[in-house]
N, C-alpha and C positions, 0 to 999 in steps of 0.2 A: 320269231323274236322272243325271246328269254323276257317272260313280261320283271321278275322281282331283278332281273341285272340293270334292266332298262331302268327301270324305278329307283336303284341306290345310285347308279351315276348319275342320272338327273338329277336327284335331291344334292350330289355332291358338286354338280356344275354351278345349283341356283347357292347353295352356302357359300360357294367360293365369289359368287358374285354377292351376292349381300354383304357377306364380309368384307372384301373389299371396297366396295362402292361406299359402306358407310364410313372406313375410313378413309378415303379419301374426301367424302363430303365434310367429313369432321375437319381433316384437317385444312382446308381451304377457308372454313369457319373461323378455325384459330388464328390463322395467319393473318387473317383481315383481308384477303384478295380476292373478296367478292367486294363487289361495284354496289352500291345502295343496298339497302335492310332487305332486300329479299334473292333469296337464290332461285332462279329459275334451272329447271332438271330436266334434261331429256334423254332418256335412254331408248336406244335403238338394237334391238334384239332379230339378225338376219342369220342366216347361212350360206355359203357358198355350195353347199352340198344338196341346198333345198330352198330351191330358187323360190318359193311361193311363202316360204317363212321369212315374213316383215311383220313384227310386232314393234309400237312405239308406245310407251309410256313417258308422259310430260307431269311435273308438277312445281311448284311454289312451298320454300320454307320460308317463312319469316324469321331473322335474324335478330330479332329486336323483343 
């Protein structure tokens, strides 16, 4: 494995998720179509390629 190739797509997979993910957390904000003052988050990071990769990250913004 080519460790600096492995290392620039990754960094390029996780910018592509950051970037995204916070706008669309934003804009679900703007919109008003979150339910009561806080947004609960759960991201679900698996593989179909690598069955034993299940990562979950959960959290809470306050909207208010």
């Amino acid at each position: 494995m080519d460790e600096d190739r492995f290392n620039m797509e990754l960094r390029k997979f996780l910018k592509e998720v950051g970037v995204t993910s916070q706008r669309e957390i934003e804009r679900v904000a703007r919109e008003g179509s979150v339910k009561g003052k806080v947004l609960r988050l759960h991201m679900a990071l698996t593989s179909p390629d690598a069955p034993g990769l299940q990562h979950v990250v959960e959290a809470e913004i306050r909207l208010d």
